[in-house]
N, C-alpha and C positions, 0 to 999 in steps of 0.2 A: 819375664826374660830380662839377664842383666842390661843395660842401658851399652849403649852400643860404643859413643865415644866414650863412657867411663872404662870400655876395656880398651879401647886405644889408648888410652893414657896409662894403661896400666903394662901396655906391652915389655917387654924387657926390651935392654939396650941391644942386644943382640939382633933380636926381632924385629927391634926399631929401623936398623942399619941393612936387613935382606931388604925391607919393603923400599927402602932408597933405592937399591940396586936396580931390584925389578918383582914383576908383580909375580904373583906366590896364590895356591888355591889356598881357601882360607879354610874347605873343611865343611863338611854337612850341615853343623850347629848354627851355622849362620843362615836367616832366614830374614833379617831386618837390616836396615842400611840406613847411615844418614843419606842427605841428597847430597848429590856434587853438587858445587858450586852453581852450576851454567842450570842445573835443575832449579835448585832453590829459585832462581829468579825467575823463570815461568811456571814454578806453582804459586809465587807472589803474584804473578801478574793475571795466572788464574782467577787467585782470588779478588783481585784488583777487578778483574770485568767481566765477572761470572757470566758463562753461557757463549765466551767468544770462541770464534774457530780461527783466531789469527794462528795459532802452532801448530794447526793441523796439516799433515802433510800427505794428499792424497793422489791417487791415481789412478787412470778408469782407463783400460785396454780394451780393446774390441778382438773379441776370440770366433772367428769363422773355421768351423771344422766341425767333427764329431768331439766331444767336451765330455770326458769322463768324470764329474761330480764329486764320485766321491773319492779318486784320487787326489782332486786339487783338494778336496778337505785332509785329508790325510796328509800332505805335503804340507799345507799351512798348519796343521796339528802340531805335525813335526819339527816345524822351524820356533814353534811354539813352547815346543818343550825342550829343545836345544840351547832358545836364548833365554834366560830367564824375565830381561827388561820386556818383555812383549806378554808376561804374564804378574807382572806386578801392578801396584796399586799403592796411592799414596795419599795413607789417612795423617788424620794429624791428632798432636796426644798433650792437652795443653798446650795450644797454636803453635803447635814448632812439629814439622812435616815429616813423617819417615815415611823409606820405602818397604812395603811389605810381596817378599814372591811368593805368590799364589801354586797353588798344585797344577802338575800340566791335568788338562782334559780334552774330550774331544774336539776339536774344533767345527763349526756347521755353517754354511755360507746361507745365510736365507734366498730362495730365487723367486724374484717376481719377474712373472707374467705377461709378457705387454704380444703377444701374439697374436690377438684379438681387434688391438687398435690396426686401422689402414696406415699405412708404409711411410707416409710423410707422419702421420700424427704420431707412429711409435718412436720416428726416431725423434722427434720434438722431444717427448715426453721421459726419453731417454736422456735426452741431454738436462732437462731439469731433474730427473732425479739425480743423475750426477754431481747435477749443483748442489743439491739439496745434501745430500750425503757426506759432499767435502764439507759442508759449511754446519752440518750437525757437530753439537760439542760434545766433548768426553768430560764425564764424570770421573776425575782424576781419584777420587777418592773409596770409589767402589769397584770402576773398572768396568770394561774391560778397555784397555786402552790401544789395543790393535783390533779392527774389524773388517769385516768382508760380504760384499754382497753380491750379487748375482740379475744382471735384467737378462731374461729369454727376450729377445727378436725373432728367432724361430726356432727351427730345430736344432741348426748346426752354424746360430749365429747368437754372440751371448758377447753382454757388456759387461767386464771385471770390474769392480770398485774397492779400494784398496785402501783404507784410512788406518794412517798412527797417527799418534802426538807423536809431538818433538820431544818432547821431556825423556822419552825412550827411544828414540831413534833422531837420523841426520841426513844425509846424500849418500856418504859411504857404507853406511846402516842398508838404504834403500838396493844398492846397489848388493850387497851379500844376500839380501833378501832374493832380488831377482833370481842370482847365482846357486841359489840352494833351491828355490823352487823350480829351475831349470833340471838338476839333477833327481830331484825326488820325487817329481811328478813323472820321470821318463819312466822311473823304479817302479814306481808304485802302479803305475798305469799298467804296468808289464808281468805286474806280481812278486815284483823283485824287490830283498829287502834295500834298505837305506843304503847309499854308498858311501856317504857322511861318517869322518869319523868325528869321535865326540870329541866335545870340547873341556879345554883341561882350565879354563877361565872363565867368568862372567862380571857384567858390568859392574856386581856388589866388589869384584876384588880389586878395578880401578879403584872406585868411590871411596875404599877404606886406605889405598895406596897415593889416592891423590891428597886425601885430608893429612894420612902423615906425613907426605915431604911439604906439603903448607905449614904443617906446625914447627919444621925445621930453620936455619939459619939459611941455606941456599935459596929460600923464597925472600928476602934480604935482600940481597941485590936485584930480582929481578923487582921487587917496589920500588928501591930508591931509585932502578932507569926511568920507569915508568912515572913516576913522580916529579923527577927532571925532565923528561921529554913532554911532558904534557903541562907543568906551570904554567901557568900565565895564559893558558889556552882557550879560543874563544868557545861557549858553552854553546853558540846555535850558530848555523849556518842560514841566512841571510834567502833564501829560494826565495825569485818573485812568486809569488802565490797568485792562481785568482782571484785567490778566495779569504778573507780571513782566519786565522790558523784558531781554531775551536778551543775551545774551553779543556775538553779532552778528547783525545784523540780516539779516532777508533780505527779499525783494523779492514776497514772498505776500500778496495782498491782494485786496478783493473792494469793490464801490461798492451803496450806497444814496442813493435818491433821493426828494426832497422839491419842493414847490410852494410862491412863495410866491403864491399867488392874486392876480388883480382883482378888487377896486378898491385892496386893500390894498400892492399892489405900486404902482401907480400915485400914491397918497398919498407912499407912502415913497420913488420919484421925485421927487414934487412938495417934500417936504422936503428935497431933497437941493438943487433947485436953487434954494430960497429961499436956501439959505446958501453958492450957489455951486457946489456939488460938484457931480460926475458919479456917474451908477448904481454904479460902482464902488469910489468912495470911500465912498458911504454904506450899500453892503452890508460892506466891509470892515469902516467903524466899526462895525458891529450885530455884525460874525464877532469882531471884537477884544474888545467887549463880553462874546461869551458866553463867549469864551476867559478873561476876566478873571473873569469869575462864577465858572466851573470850577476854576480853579487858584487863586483868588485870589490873582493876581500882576499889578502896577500897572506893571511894566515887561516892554513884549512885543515880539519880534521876529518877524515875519511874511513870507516871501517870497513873491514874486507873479511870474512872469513877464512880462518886455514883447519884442514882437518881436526886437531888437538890428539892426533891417535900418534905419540911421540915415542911411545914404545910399540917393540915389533909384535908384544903377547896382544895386542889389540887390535891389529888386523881386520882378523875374522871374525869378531865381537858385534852385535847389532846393539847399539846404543847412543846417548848423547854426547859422543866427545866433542864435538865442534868448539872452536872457542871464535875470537873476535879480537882482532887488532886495531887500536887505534893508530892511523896513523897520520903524524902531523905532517903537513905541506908547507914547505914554504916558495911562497912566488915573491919574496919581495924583492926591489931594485929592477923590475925591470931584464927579468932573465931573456934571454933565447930559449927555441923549447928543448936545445938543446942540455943545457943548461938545467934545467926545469926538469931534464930527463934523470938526468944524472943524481940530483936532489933526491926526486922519487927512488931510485934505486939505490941509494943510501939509505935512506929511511926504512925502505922495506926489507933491505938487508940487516940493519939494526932490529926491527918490531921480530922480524921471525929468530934471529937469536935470542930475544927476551918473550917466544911465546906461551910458556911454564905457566903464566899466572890466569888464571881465568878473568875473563870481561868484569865479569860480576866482583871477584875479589878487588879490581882495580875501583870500577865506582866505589864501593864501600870505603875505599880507601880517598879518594880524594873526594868523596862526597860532595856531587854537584848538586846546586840546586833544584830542588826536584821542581817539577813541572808537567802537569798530567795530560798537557797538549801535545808534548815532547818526549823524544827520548834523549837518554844521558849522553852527554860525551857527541856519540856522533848522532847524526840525523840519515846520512845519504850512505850507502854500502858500495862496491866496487865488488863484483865477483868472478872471478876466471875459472871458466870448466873447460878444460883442456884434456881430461882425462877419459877416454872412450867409454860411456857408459853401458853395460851390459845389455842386451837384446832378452825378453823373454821368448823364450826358444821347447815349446810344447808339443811333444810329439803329434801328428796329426792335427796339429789345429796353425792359422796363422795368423798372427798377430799386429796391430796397428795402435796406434796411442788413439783414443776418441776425446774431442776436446768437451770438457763440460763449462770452460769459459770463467773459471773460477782463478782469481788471486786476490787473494789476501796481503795486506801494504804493514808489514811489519816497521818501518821507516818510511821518509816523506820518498826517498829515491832510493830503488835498489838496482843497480845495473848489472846483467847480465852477459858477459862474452865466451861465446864457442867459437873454438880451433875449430873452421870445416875447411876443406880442400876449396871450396870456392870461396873464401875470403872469410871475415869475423862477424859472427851471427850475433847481434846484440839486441836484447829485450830490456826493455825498462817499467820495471812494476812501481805504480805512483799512488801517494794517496788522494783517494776521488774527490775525498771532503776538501785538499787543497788544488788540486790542476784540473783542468779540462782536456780533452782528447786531443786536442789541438794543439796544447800546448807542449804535449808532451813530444806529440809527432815532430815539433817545429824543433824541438830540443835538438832531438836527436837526426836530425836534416844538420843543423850547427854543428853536430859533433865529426859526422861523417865531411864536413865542407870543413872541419879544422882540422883531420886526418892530412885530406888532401894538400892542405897548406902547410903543415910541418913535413910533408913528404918531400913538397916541393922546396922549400926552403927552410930545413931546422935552424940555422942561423940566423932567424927571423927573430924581433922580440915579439913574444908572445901576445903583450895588451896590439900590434900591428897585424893581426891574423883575422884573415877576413873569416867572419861567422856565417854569412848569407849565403842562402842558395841564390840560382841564379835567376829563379824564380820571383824569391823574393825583394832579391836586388832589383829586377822590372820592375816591380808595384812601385817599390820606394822610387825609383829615380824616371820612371815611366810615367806610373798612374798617379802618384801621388802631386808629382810636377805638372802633371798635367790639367791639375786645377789650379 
């Protein structure tokens, strides 16, 4: 088979200039792909720590009702042979990685068994195999890289387990998944064919459309922003650790979760939009803030994911577009968080007009020093899901998320915030090799107690923002004095 960027190179000018425009089928003959960008670096980091499940991205439902079998296989068959990223595989051919789509076939959920164990022991045994399941790794290079299992509890009680990599899917990937197997299990269960119409794109037609406008001059300006915005930038971010930061990192981690309640969540909206900003910029600035309290350091790099799905043919597409923004903070002089606010919302407004270039293109390009305890560029994530995530919605049967207690610590800090009508629901997944539970809990008490203090006062300076609960402020000024 010819070599795949040797016919991108050989495209005519013409052809050159549609795939600028927008994405284009590319036509049967195509069966092999380079990686995109955001790919290439977790099949490096595959290969970096054979056997980890930090990119797995998994989900275990708990389905009570009557559970028709072989509809749900038929409906993941289908979404199977719809997308093609969910049936590829990615050998490599003289250590340089392509992706190959595999033929659809039928797809089979294995079902074990646990009806036999008594009531407390099944579900125990349930939640470990959940763990075990998320934390089993994909052989990227054989496949299969989507799978599914099945625990019976009884008759008309059964635990979904639902594992991709990342390298083929994202959040909005997970999310089209739900939404199709909402639709095709109601069909299918009913005898009805597909209601799905097909799809006129797949992830091979980005990967060929993102590599040619990187080989153009309009990826030019978005490096030299990205080159000047980030010079001179610090390479690690300062976390008190408990712990010594390891030799090399690994992917062990565990999440704690905080509230920031109504009415004070609502306030700290209502502040954000007096100066402009969105929920997001103005939880950023409070996360920037506590980051600068903690390490005291007035220059900070923060990454935040945004979709990467910049054209409208990608949509409905299951695959990896995500991409990663760095973005710089500045706290120096002494701001208000007023101030501080507005900074952030300049920034973020800058990063998401320069967000064309992939994560990975950017390292390659300012090549920081590697370090196999760390990751590049940033360390700590920022993430806002504001966007109502779909419900899986199965005829006769209903459904509940079951927790199997599993997170995986892609970074030393990944924070999490939900828009809920009763205020911002924030998680923080840490890695276990560097904090302690307590530490992390105490974090996020600080962050929630420096909400409350820019609500009250954003023309406050920032390093004057009390962090302590009030808890904590008794021990100190109670128990502590009192020896």
């Amino acid at each position: 088979m010819r070599d795949v960027v040797e016919r991108l190179a050989n495209l005519s000018p013409e052809k050159r200039a549609r795939l600028a425009r927008a994405l284009e089928e590319r036509g049967t003959e195509w069966s092999t792909f380079p990686l995109s960008f955001a790919q290439q670096r977790l099949w490096f980091l595959d290969r970096w720590e054979p056997g980890s499940s930090a990119y797995n991205l998994p989900a275990a439902l708990r389905l009570r009702g009557a559970l028709d079998l072989g509809a749900l296989e038929a409906s993941l068959g289908e979404i199977t042979r719809r997308h093609e990223a969910l049936r590829t595989t990615f050998p490599d051919i003289d250590g340089k990685p392509i992706q190959v789509v595999g033929d659809a076939e039928p797809f089979r959920i294995p079902v074990l068994d646990l009806r036999s164990l008594g009531a407390s022991e099944r579900k125990t045994r349930a939640r470990a195999l959940a763990a075990e399941e998320a934390e089993r790794p994909f052989d990227l290079a054989r496949g299969p890289v989507f799978r599914a299992t099945a625990l019976r509890l009884a008759e008309k009680d059964h635990v979904l387990l639902l594992t991709l990599h990342h390298i083929v899917a994202d959040g909005w990937s997970l999310a089209i998944l739900v939404e199709e197997l909402n639709a095709l299990y109601a069909a299918f269960s009913s005898a009805k064919p597909s209601p799905l119409s097909e799809l006129s794109l797949q992830y091979g037609d980005f990967v060929l459309w993102q590599r040619e406008l990187l080989r153009g001059p309009a990826i030019e300006d978005e490096l030299a922003y990205w080159r000047r915005r980030l010079q001179g930038a610090p390479e690690l971010l300062p976390l008190p650790t408990d712990r010594p930061r390891p030799l090399a990192r690994s992917s062990s981690g565990a999440a704690r979760a905080a509230v920031v309640p109504d009415p004070l969540a609502s306030a700290l909206r209502d502040l954000g939009r007096r100066e402009g900003a969105t929920s997001f910029m103005t939880l950023l600035a409070a996360f920037v803030t506590l980051l600068h309290r903690i390490t005291g350091q007035t220059d900070l790099v923060v990454g935040t994911p945004v979709a990467g799905r910049t054209r409208p043919e990608t949509e409905r597409l299951i695959g990896f577009f995500v991409n990663t923004l760095a973005l710089r903070c500045d706290l120096s002089g002494g701001p208000t968080f007023r101030e501080v606010l507005r900074r952030v919302r300049e920034t973020a407004l800058e990063a998401l007009a320069h967000q064309h270039l992939p994560f990975e293109r950017l390292v390659e390009e300012i090549r920081p020093e590697r370090d196999p305890g760390r990751t590049p560029i940033v360390q700590v994530m920022f993430a806002m899901q504001n966007a109502p995530a779909p419900s899986l919605d199965l005829p006769g049967l209903s459904m509940e998320a079951f927790d199997s207690a599993y997170a995986a610590a892609k970074f030393d800090w990944t924070l999490s915030a939900d828009e809920e009508d009763d205020g911002f629901h924030l998680v923080l997944v840490y890695a276990t090799d560097l904090f302690d539970e307590a530490t992390i809990d105490r974090m996020l008490g600080h962050l929630v107690r420096l909400v409350r203090g820019v609500v009250e006062d954003p023309d406050r300076r920032v390093g004057e923002l009390t962090l302590l609960t009030e808890g904590e402020r008794e021990s100190i000024v109670s128990g502590w004095n009192a020896t």
